[in-house]
Residue frames relative to the residue before (quaternion, step in Angstrom):
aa qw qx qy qz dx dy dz
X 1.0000 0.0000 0.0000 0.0000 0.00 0.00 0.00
X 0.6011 0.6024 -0.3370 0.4027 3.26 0.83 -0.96
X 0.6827 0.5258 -0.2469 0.4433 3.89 0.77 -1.32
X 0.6361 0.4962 -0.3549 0.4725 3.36 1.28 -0.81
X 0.5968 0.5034 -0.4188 0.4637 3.59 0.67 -0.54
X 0.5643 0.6982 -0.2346 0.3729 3.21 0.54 -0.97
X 0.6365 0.3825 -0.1064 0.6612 3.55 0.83 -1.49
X 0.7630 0.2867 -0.3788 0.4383 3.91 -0.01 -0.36
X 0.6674 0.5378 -0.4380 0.2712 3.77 1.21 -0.37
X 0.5028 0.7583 -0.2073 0.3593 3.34 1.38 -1.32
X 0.7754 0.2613 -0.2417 0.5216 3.28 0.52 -0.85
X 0.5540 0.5089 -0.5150 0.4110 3.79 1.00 -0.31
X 0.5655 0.3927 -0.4297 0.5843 3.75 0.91 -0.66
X 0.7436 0.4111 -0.4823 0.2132 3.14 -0.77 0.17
X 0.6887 0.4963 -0.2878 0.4435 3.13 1.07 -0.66
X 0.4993 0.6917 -0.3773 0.3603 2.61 1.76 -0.86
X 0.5674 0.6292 -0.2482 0.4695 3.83 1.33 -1.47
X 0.5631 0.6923 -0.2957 0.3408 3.59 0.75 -1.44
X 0.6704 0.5718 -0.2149 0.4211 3.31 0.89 -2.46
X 0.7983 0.2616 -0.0783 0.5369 3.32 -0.13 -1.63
X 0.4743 0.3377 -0.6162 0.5304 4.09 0.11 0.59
X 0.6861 0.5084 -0.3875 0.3473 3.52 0.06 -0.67
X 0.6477 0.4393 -0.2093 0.5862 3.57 0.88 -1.35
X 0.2656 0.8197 -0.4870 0.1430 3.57 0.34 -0.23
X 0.7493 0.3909 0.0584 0.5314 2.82 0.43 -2.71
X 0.7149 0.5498 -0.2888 0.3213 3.88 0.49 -0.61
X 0.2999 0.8828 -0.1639 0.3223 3.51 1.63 -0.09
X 0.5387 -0.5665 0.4333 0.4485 3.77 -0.16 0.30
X 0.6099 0.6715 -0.1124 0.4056 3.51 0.94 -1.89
X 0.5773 0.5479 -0.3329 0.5057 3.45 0.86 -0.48
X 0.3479 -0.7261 0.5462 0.2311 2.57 -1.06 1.81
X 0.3001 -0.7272 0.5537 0.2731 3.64 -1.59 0.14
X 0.5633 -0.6138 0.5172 0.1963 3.51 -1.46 0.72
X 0.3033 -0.7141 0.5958 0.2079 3.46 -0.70 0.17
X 0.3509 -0.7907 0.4634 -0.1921 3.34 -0.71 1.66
X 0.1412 0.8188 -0.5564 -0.0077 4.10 -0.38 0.66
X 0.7207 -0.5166 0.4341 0.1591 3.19 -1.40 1.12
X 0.4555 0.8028 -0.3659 0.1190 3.55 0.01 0.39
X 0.6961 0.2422 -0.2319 0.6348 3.95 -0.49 0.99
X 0.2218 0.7170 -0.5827 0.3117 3.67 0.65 0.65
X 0.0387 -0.8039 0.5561 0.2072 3.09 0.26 -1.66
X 0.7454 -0.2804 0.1909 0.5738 3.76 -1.00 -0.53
X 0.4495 0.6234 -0.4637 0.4407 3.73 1.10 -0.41
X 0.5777 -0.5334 0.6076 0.1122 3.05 -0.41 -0.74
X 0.0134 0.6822 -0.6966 -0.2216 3.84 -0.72 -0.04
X 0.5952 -0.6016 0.5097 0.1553 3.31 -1.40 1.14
X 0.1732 0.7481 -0.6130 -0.1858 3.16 -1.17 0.40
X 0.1811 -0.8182 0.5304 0.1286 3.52 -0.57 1.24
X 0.5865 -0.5861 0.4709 0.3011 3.37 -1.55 -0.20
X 0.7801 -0.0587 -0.2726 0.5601 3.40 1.21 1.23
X 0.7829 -0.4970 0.2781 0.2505 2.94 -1.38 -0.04
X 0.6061 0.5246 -0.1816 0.5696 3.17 1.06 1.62
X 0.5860 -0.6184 0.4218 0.3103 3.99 -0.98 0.74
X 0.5602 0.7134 -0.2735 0.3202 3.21 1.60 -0.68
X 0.7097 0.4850 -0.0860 0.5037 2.90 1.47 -1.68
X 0.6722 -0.5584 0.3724 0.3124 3.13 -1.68 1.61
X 0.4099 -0.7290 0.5347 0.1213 3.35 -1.41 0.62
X 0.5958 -0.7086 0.3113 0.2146 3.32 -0.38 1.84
X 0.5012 -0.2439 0.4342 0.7077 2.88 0.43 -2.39
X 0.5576 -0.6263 0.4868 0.2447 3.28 -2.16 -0.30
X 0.1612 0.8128 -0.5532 -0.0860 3.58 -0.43 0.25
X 0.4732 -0.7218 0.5020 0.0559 2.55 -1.48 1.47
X 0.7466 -0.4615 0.2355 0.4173 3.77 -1.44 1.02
X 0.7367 0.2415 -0.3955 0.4924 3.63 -1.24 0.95
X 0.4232 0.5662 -0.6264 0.3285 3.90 0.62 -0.03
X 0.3727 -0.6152 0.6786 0.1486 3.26 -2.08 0.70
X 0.2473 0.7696 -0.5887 -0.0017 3.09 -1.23 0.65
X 0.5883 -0.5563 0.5220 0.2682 3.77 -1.45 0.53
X 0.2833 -0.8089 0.5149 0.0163 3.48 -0.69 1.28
X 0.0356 -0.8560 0.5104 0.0740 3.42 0.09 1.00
X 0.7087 0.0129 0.3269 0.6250 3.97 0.43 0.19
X 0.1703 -0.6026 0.7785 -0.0415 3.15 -1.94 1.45
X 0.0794 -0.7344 0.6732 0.0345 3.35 -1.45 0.30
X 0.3372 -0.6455 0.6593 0.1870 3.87 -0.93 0.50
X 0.1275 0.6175 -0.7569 0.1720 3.23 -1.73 1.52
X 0.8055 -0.3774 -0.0300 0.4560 2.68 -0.94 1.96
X 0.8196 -0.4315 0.0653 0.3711 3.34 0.19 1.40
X 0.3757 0.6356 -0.4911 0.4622 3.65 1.69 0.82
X 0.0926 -0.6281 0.7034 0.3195 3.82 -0.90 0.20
X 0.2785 -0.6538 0.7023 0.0402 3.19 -1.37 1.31
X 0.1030 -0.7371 0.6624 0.0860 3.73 -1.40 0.44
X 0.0810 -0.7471 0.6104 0.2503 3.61 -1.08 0.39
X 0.2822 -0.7339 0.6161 -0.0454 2.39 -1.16 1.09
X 0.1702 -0.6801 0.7095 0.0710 3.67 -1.98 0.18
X 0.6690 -0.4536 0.4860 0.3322 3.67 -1.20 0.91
X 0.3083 -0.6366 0.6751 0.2094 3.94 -1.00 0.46
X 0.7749 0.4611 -0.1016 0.4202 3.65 0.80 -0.69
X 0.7177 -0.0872 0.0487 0.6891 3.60 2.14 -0.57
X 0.2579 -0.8136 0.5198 0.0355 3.15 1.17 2.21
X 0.6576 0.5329 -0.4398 0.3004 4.08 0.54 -0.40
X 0.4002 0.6210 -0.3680 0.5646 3.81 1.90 -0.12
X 0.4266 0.3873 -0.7584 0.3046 3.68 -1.36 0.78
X 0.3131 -0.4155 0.8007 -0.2970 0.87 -2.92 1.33
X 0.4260 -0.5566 0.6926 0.1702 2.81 -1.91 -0.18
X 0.2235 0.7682 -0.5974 0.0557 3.94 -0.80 0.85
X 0.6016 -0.5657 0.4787 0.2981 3.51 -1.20 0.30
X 0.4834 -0.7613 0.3902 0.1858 2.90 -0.55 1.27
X 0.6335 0.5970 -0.3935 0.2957 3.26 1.14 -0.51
X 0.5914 0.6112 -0.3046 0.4289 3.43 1.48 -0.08
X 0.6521 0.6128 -0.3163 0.3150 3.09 1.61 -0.41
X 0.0029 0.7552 -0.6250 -0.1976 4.06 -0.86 -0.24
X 0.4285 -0.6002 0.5848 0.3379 3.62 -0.99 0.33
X 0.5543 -0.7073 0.3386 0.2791 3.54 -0.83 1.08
């Protein structure tokens, strides 16, 4: 009996470890990076309200905006970044990262 417990406890810790390693990085507390707009062009770079083409489009910001990187995430093979205004941290979003350069 004992081994059986054993075998059912292990793996609950672990996942248990899994959960919160994941959640870690996603956290107010996370520090943020600083992030520049760049190769938009007259378009615009989107910001949407997730991580995806699907999602509704905030506003636009155009090439040289700053912004605070909170964390990337992969959708269907897009790296996505949230992100927050440098100038009105209370603005986030979601943008492609390929627009992004570190400053």
């Amino acid at each position: 009996m004992e081994g059986m417990r054993m075998r059912f406890i292990i793996p609950s810790i672990i996942g248990v470890a899994l959960l919160v390693a994941g959640c870690a990085g996603s956290g107010p507390t996370t520090p943020s990076s600083r992030a520049v707009v760049t190769g938009a062009g007259a378009e615009l770079l989107k910001l949407r309200a997730g991580p995806g083409l699907g999602y509704n489009i905030i506003l636009g910001l155009p090439d040289g905006t700053v912004l605070l990187r909170r964390g990337c995430t992969t959708e269907l093979g897009q790296l996505w970044c949230r992100v927050a205004l440098a100038r009105a941290p209370g603005i986030t979003g979601y943008v492609s990262a390929d627009y992004l350069t570190n400053p």
